[in-house]
N, C-alpha and C positions, 0 to 999 in steps of 0.2 A: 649318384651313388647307385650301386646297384649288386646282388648279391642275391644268394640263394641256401638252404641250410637244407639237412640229410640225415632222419634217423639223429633228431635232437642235434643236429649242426644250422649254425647260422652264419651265412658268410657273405661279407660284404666287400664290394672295390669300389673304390674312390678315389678321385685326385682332388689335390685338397687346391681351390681353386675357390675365387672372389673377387668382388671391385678392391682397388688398391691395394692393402696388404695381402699377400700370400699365406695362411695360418698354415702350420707346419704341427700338425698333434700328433699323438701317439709316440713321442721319445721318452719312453717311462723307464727307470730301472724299478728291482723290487725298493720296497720299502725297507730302511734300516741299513742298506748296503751301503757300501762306502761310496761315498760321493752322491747319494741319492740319485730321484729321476731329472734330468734333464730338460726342462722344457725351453723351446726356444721358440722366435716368431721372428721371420726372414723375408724381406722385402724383393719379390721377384718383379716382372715383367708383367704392367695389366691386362698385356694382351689375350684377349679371348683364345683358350685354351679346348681341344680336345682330344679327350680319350674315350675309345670306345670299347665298352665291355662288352661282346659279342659272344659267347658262350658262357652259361653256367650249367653243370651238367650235373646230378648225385647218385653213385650207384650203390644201392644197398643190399647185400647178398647175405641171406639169412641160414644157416645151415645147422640143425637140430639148435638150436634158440643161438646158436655164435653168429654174432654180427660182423660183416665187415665190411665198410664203409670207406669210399673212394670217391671224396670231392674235385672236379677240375674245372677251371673257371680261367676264361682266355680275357685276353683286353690287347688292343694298341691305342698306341700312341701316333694320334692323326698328327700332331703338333710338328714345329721344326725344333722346336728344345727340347731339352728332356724334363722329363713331369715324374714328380714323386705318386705313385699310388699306394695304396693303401688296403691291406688285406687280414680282413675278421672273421672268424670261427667261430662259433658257440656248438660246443660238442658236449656229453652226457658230462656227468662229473663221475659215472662209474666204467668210464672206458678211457681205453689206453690207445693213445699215438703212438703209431708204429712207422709212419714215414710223411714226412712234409718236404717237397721237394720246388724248384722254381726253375723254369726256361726259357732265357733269355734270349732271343736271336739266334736259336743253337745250342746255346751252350747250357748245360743243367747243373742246377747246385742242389747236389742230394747232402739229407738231413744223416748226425752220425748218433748214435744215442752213445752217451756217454757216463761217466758216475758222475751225480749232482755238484759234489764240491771239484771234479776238476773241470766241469762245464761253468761254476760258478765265477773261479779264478781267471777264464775268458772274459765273461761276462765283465765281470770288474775292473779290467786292462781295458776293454772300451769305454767303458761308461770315461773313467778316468782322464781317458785321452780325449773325452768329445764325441764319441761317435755316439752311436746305436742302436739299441737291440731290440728283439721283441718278448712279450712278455704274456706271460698267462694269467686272468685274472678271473673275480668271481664274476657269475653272469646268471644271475636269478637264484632261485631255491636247486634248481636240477642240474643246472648247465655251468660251463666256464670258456670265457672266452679268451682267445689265443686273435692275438694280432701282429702284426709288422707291415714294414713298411721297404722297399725299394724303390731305385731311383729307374727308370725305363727313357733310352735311350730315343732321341728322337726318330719318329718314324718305324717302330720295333715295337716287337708283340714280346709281352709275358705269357707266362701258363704257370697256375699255382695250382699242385696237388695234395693232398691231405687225405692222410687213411689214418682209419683208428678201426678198432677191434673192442667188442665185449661180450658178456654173457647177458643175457637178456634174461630176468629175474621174472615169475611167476608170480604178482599178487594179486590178491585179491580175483584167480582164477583167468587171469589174459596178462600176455606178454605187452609192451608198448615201445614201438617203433615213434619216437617223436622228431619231428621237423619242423624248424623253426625257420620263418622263409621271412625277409624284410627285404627286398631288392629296390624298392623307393624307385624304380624308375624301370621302363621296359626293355626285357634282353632279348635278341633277335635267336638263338638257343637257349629257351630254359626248359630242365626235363627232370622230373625228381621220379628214380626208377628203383622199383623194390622186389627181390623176388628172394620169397619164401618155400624154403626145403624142409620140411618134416618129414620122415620117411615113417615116424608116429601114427602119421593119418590128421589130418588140419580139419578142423571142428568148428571154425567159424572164424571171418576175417572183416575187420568192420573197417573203413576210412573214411575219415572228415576232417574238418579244417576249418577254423573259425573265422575266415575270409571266404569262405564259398558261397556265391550266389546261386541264384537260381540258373545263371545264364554259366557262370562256372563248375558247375556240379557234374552234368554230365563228362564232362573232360577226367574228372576222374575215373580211369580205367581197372577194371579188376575180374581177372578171371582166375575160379578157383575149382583147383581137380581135387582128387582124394590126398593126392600126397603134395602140392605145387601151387601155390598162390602168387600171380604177380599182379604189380599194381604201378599202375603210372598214370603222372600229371602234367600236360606237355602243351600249357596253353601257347597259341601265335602270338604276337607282338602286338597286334588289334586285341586279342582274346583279355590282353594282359592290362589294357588301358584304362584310367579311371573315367574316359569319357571320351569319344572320336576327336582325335587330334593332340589327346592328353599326353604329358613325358609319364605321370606317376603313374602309378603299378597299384590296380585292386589288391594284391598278392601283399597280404602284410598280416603274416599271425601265425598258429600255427597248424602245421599237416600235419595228423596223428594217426596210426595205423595201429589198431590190435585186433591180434586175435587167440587164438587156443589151439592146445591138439586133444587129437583123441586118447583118454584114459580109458583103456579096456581089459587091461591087467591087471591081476593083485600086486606083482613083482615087482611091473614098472618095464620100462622099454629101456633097452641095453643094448648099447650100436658099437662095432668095430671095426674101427679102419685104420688099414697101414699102422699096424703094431699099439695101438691104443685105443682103450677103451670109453664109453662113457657110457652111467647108470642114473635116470632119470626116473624117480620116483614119487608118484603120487595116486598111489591105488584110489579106485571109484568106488563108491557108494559106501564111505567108511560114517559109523555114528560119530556123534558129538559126545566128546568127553566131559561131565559138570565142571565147572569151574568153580576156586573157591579165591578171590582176589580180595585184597585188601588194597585199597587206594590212599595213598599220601599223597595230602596236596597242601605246598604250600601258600601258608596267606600270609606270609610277612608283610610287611611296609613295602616293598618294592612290589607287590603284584596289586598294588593301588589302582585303581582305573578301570580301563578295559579288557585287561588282561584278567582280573577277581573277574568281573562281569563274564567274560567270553569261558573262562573257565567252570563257572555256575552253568551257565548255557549247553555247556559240552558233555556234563556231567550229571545235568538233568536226562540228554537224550543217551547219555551211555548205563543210568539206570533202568530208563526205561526198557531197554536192549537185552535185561540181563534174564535169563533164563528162568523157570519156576524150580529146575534141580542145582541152581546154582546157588552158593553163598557166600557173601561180602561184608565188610565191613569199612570203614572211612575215618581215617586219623587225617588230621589238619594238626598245621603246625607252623608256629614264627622262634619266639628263643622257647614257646610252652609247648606240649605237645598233648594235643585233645582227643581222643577218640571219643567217639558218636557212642559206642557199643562198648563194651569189657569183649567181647568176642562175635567170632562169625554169626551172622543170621542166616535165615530163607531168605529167597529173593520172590518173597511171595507179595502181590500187590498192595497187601495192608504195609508189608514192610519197605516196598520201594515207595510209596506214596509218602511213609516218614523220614524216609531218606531226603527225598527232595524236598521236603519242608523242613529240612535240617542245611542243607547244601544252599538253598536261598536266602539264609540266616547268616551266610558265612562271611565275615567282615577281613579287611587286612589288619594287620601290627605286627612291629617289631622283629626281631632278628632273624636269623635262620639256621637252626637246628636239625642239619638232615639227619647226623648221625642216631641221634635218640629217636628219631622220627620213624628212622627204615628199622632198627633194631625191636622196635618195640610191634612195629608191623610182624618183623618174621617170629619175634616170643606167641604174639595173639596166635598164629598159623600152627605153630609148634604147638602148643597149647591141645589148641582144638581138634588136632590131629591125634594125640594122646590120649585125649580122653575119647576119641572115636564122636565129639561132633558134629563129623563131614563125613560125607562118604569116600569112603577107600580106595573105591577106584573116581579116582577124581583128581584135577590138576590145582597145583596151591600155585600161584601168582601174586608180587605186591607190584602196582604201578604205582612207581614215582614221579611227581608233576612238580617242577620246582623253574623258578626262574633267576636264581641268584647263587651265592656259593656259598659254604658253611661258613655262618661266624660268629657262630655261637655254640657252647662246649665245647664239645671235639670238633675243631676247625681243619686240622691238617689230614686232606685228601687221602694220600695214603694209609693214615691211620683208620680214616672209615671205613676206606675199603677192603681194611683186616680184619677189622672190628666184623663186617659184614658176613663176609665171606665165611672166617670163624664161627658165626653163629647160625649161619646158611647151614652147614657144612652137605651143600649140594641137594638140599632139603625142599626145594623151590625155587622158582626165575622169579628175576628182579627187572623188571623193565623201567626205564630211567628216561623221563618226557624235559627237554631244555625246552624252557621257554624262553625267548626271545634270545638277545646278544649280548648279556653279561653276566652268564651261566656257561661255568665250568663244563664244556663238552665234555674233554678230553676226561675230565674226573668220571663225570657221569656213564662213561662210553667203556672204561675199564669195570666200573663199577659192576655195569649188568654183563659184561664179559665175566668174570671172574663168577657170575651167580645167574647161567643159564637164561641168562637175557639179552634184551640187545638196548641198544638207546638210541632217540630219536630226537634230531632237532622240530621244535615247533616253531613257527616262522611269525612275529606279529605280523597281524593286518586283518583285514574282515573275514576273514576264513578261518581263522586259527581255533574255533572252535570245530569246525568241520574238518582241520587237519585232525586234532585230538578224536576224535568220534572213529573217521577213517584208521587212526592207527588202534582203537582199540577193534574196532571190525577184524581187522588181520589178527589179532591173536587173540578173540572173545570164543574160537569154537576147534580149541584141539584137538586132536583125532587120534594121536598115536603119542606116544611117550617113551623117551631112552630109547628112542631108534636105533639098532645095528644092523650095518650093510656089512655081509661078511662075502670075501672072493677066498679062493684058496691060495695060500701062501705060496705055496713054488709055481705061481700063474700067475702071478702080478707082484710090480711093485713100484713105491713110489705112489702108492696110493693120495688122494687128497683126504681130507676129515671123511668119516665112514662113521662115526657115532655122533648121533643128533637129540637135543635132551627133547625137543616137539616137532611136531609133524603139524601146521594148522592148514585147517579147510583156506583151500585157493592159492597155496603154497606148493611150492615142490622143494625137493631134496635133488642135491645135482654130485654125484661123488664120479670121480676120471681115475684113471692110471695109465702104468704100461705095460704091457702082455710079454711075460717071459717065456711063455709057450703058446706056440701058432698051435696046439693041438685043441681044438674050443671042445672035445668032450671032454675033458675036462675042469671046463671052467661050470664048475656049479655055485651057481650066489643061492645066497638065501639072506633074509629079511626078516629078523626079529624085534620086537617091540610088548610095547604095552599097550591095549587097548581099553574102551569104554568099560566093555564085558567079561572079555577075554583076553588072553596073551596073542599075540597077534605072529606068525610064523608063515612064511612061501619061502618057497625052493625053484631054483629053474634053471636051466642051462643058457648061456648068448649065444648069437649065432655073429657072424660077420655080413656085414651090408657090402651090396656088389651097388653102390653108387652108378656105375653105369647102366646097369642090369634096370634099376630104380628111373632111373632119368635118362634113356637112353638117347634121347634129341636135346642133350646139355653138354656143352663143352662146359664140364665141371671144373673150375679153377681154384679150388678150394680146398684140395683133397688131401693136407695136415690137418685140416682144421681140430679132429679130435684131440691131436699135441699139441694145435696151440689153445684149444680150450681147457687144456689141464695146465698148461705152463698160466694163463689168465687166472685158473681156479686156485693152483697153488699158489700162486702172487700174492694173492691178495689175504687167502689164509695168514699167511708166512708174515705179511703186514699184520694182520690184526693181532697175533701171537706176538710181535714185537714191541707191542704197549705193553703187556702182562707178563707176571712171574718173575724169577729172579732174572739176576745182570747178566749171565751167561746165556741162558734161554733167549730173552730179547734180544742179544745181541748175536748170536748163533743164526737165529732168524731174520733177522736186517741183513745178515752176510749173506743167506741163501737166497731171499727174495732179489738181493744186488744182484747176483751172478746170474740169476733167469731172466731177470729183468736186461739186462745187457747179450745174453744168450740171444733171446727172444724179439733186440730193439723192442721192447716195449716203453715207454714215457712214464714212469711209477714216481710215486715221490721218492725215490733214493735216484732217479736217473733224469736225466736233462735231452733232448734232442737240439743239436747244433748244427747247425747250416751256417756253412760262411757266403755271406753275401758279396755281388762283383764292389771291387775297387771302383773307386768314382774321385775325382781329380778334385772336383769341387766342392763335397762331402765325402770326406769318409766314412764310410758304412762299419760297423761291429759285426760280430757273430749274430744271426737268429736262434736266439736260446729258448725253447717251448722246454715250460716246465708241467710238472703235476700238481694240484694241492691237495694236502690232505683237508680234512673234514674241520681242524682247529684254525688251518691256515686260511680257509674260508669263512669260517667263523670272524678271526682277526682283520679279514679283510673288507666284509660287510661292516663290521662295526664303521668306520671311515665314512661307508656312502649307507648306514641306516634311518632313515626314515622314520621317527616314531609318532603313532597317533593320536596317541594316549597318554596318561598324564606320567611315566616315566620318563627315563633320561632317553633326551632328542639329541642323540650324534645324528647327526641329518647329513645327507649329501649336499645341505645348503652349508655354507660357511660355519668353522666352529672356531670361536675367538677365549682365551688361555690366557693365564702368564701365573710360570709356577718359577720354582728352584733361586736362582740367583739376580734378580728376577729377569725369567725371559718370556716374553712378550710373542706369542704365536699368534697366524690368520692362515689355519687350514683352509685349501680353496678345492675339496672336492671335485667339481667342474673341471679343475683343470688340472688334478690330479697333481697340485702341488700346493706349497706353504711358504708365509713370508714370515722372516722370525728377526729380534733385535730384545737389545738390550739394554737397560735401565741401569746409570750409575750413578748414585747420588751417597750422601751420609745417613747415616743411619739415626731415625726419629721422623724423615720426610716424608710427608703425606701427600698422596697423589688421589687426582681423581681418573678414575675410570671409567663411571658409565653417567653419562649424565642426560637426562631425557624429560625436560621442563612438561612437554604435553601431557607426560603419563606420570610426571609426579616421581618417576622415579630417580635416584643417588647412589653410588658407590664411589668408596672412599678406601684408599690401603695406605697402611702404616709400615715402613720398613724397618727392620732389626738389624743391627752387622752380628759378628760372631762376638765372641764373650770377651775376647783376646788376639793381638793381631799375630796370625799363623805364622809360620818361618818364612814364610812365600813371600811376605809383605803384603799379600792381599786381602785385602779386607774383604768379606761375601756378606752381600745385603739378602735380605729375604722379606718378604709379606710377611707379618703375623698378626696383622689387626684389620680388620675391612670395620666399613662401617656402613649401612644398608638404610634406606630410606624408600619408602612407599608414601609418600604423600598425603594420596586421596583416601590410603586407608589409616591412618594416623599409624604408624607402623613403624618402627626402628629396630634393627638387629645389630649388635654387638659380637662382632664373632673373631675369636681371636683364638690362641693356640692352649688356651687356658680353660676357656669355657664359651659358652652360647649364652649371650642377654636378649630378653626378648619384652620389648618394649609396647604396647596395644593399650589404648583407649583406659590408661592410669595403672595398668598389670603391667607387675614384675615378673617376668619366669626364666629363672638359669639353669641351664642343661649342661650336665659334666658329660665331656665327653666320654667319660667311661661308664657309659650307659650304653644300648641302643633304644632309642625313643622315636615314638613318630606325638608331635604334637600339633592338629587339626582346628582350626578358622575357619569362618565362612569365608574368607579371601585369600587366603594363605595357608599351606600346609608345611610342614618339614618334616623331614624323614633324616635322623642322627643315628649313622652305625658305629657302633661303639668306635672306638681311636682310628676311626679311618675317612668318616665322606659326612658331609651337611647336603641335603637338597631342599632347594627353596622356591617353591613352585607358585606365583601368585596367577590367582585368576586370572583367566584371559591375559594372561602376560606373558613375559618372560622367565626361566627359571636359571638358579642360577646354582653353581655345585660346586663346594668350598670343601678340599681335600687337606687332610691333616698328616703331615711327616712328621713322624715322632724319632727324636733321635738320641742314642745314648745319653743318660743325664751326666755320666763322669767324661763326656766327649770334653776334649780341652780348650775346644775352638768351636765347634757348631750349635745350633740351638734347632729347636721346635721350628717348623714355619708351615704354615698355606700355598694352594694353591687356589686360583679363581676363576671358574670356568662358566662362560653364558650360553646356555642352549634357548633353542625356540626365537633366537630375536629378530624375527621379522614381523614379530608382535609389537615393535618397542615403533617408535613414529621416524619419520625423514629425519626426523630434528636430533637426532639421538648423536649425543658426541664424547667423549673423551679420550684417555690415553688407549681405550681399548673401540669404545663403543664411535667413534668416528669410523673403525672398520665395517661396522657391520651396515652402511652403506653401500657397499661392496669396493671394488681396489680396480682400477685398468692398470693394466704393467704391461712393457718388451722387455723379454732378455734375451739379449745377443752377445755376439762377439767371446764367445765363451772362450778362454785359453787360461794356461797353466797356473795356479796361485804358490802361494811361498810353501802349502804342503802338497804332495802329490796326489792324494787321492780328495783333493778340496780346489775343485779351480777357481777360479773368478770371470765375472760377465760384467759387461755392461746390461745399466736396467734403463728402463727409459717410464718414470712415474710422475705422475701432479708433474709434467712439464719439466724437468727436472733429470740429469743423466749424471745415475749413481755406478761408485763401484763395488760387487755385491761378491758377497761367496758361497763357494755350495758347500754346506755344513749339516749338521743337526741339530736336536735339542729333544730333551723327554717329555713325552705327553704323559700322564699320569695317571687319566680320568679312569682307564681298567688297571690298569695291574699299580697301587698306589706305593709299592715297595721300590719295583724295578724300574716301572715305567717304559715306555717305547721308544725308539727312534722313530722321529717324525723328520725327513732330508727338508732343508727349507735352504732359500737364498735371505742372507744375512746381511741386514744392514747396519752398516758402522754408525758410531757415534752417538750412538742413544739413538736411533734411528732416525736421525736429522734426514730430511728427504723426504722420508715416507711420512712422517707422522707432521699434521697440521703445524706451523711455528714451531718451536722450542719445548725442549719438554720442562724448562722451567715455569712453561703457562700453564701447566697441570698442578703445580705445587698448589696445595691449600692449608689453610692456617689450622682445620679442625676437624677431628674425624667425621662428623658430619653438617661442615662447612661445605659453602658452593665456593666457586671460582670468585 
């Protein structure tokens, strides 16, 4: 493998190559599509194989903060047959593909950007037929990666190019150039090259790399003038080795470049080239504005664990942070809503000292009530504003810290964010903190839209308290308020946003357009705001940059850039106004961001980039479709491969084993970015076991229901509505059905209506019941397990109530662990091959090849339920017939049991 990444790109090649079997990865479609992703495993020739990747090259050209970024990476094919390689990206998640291109022997297949839904309808004519494409996924908190794969011609060179474009954002006082390098093995060209144009004046450039030794350090090169910083890393093929004679590569982490320009205006630095402008503002030596913030944080039942804990931790160090002209107050809230205070206080240390001994007091329960929770924040604000408790000139702020989504009182999103905004009416920013992965971004992300704020995901993991701190750093020290950038009307237009509600220390303001008159005396800006003290007003006139004049030893190739830093600038505007406001407004704006976006070949989420890849006799190849994600789509797609450390719900990139609806039986296999699913037919009253684990003492047991009457269809629909739960060691039985929660312990009775939300606490056992929707059942040191409730029309004429039964964390549970469900979590080896057309067109069928055994499988779906418990997901899975005969150990009438909590 080997690969190289640029200004946050990671890119790797490979040929996928092994003793005996040939593994064939990376045939993914998206998730949900028809026909799902494809995977297969194809038995080639064992003959010792190679390909040599002999160039990786990254060039990063930075021009007043526009990046633009041109990957190229060579390989041949030493072999006499042709070898599939394999080709990874990891690029920023706030920059946009502008051209991915491939050269085969000559011949070049350029990328075409097209609108999403008619790149998608490509896409889906492949997958269908067998072929395959490539696919854009998440790839950490920052990044996303984009991969494909080609077939390379024996004895024949590839060349893969990739450029993207962005704006390079201002926090916290430095720009951040990141590169992510994993090349796992040594390239005879590798060279990560970066040069830096300010015509600002460059104020300081730092680069490091968390792979740099002592003996690679110096290889990093960096010379820096007043206006021009380049920087490059260009170790040899020895330089590169983890030890003399070694294949791996020291080079594995990341290269990160930041640095600043000079602020020595009040105005701001104002550049013009070739008919467009751009206005970068961040006046120096501005005072700090008092703050007056009221903090929501929620402590429902869901921020159990490490998350209450990282939160107290975060919360301790962002009181101590807080100013002596500053002042705050702290509502906590689950279905109750508490505040610390009746109103703002000082942030004087008698009083942050009670704070913190309030904030380490702060326990979880029950529901989540954001609406009462932020209304009652912006009343306190309003309040104390009125009566002239705060000072005047001073910023009002509520941060919201929530990990879950409202469901309790006012539950429906849009109505909060009425409700909010209504009682905001532009009075204060609302800043909106997701915690973890089953919090409502997109709610939260409109929310502080709509009320002069922004929202921010928080990511679990051992930082998450030092992410929360960081993000209150960036807006703890305002400096200007209701900012307006004003140009004169018949000199410009096409402007981007020009009114900003804050200005915060380490931030900048970036506003672009187009110049209707080349005559610049005339172009007079000016710059009003609100300040600490005073109103804040400068005037000034642009000049135009002579780029040559500036860098006259630069063949400058960049010299749009100011157009396409506004066509970038408005994009992304033009998205974010497409979440808010009415139907016309959103949708006026999704029409104009499409047409620049396609203008511009830009890769946005409304546009697709398509390369059609060469014909191949002996696979056929699909279009290469690179997409965008937006910020939900990555949210939805981390939940899949998240990882949790703490005592919430574990969707892990380790297997997650289901069986909801009618009843279907799922074995998501993260790893290998697919699912095995099947189905259960029996009469309804039969009791099945599914998790049975003699070592650990633990039992689960489901009861099936058919409908009430047999439909017109003739088909009867069985469902779960009874499990029956055993814990052994800890005398421990649960009773949990579509009716109520029985909770059996050491001679106690306790029944929980589901039209509660309740958390009920054990020394061994905890649950957490959200009113008519989720059970989770967390035992010590164990496994946990999350019983989903579908409630359904009571005058329905045919359906009823039922469960779903979902096990996380079980690699807790011992080898021995077996039933209809819990013999998966052993884990599964499978081949599927010979994929070809089934009896519907967009569902083919394969041969599988499992437990010794060669099935005929099909490529279908089925709904996951464990996030959205109404609609549910498509999860694509290959389907096995017959009650799953094949895959699942003997018979499924060996799981029958006489007693909901009888053994076998």
């Amino acid at each position: 493998m080997s690969g190289v990444s640029g200004a946050g790109l990671l890119v790797c090649l490979w040929l996928a190559s092994g003793q005996g079997d040939l593994l064939i990865p990376g045939q993914d479609g998206p998730l949900g599509e028809a026909g799902g992703p494809v995977r297969t495993q194809q038995k080639r020739s064992t003959a010792d194989v190679t390909v040599e990747v002999y160039s990786v090259t990254v060039d990063c050209t930075v021009a007043s903060r526009f990046a633009h970024t041109v990957m190229t990476s060579k390989a041949l094919n030493k072999a006499n047959v042709s070898k599939e390689i394999f080709f990874e990206v990891d690029l920023p998640k706030t920059a946009f593909i502008t051209n991915f291109s491939m050269e085969i022997d000559g011949q070049v297949y350029v990328g075409e950007v097209k609108e999403k839904e008619k790149a998608k309808k490509q896409y889906e004519k492949a997958v269908s037929s067998g072929q395959t494409a490539g696919l854009v996924k998440v790839s950490g908190r920052k990044m996303e990666k984009f991969s494909v794969s080609v077939n390379v011609a024996a004895q024949s060179n590839v060349t893969f190019v990739l450029t993207y474009e962005e704006l390079l954002q201002r926090q916290r006082g430095q720009y951040e150039i990141l590169t992510r390098v994993k090349p796992k093995q040594v390239v005879q060209e590798f060279q990560i090259v970066a040069n830096i144009y300010e015509p600002q004046g460059i104020d300081h450039v730092d680069a490091h790399a968390t792979f740099l030794s002592n003996e690679l350090l110096p290889l990093v090169e960096k010379t820096v003038s007043d206006k021009k910083a380049h920087i490059s890393f260009s170790p040899t093929v020895d330089q590169q080795r983890q030890c003399p004679g070694c294949a791996g590569s020291l080079i594995d982490g990341d290269f990160v470049i930041k640095y600043d320009v000079k602020h020595d205006t009040s105005l701001g630095d104002i550049q013009v080239v070739n008919g467009y402008f751009v206005h970068f503002f961040a006046p120096p030596d501005l005072p700090r504005v008092p703050t007056n913030v009221v903090f929501v944080i929620d402590r429902s039942g869901s921020m159990y664990g490490t998350k209450m804990q990282q939160t107290r931790e975060a919360m301790l160090e962002i009181l101590e942070d807080l100013k002596e002209d500053d002042c705050f107050a702290i509502i906590v809230f689950d279905d109750q809503i508490d505040p610390w205070k009746e109103r703002l206080i000082k942030a004087t240390k008698e009083n942050v000292d009670s704070a913190k001994s309030y904030i380490r007091g702060i326990k979880d329960n029950g529901g989540t009530n954001i609406n009462d929770a932020v209304l009652r924040a912006v009343k306190m604000l309003q309040t104390d504003r009125a009566e002239k408790r705060i000072p005047e000139r001073s910023a009002d702020m509520i941060i919201l810290l929530t990990d879950g989504m409202p469901n309790v009182g006012e539950s429906d999103p849009l109505e909060i964010q009425e409700n909010v905004q209504s009682a905001n009416n532009g009075s204060m920013s609302v800043f909106s903190l997701g915690f973890g992965n089953n919090v409502d971004y997109g709610f939260l992300n409109v929310l502080s839209q709509q009320n002069k704020g922004l929202a921010r995901r928080i990511f679990e993991g051992s930082d998450a308290a030092l992410q929360l701190q960081n993000f209150y750093e960036e807006v703890a020290s305002p400096l200007l308020s209701e900012v307006n950038l004003r140009y004169p009307d018949n000199a410009v237009d096409k402007i981007t946003t020009n009114h900003f509600s804050q200005l915060y220390n380490g931030s900048e303001i970036v506003v672009a357009g187009l110049l209707l008159d080349n005559d610049l005396d005339n172009f007079l800006v000016e710059v009003v705001a609100k300040g600490s003290e005073d109103n804040f007003q400068v005037q000034g006139k642009a000049s135009a940059l002579d780029w040559g004049t500036i860098y006259p030893d630069e063949e400058y190739i960049f010299g749009d850039f100011t157009e396409r830093l506004w066509a970038y600038l408005t994009i992304q505007q033009l998205l974010e106004k497409s979440k808010s406001g009415d139907q016309d407004e959103k949708s006026n704006a999704t029409a104009k961001a499409l047409d620049m976006s396609l203008q511009y070949s830009f890769v946005t989420p409304l546009t697709s980039m398509v390369v059609t890849k060469p014909e191949d006799e002996d696979r056929p190849d699909g279009p290469l479709i690179a997409n965008k994600l937006t910020e939900e789509e990555r949210q939805q797609a981390e939940r899949v491969s998240y990882r949790h450390s703490s005592s919430n719900y574990h969707y892990a990139s380790s297997p997650t084993y289901f069986v909801d609806g009618d009843p279907h039986f799922i074995i998501e296999l993260p790893d290998r970015d697919d699912a095995l699913c099947f189905n259960i037919n029996d009469k309804p009253g039969t009791i099945f076991n599914l998790v049975k684990d003699p070592k650990s003492g633990i039992l689960v047991n489901g009861q099936i229901i058919g409908d009430k009457q047999m439909p017109p269809d003739g088909k009867m629909n069985t469902y779960f509505w009874r499990f029956g739960i055993i814990q052994q060691r800890l005398g421990l039985r649960l009773e949990v059905s579509t009716n109520s929660i029985l909770v059996l312990q050491d001679g106690e009775r306790v029944r929980l209506p589901w039209s509660n939300t309740t958390t009920l606490k054990r020394d061994n056992v905890d649950l957490l019941l959200t009113k008519d929707r989720s059970l989770t059942i967390t035992l010590k040191d164990s496994v946990k397990f999350v019983i989903l409730l579908h409630k359904v029309w009571k005058k329905h004429p045919y359906h009823r109530d039922y469960l779903g039964f979902y096990t996380l964390d079980t690699h807790l549970l011992s080898p021995s662990v077996h039933g209809l469900l819990g013999q998966f979590y052993r884990g599964i080896e499978y081949e599927v091959t010979d994929l070809h057309p089934g009896e519907v067109p967009e569902k083919p069928d394969a041969t599988m090849f499992v437990k010794g055994q060669e099935l005929n499988v099909t490529r279908g779906w089925q709904r996951d339920f464990k996030r959205d418990v109404k609609n549910g997901e498509n999860v694509p899975c290959w389907f096995v017939h017959n009650n799953g005969t094949g895959l699942i150990d003997g018979e499924v009438s060996d799981y029958i049991v006489s007693g909901l909590f009888k053994t076998l």
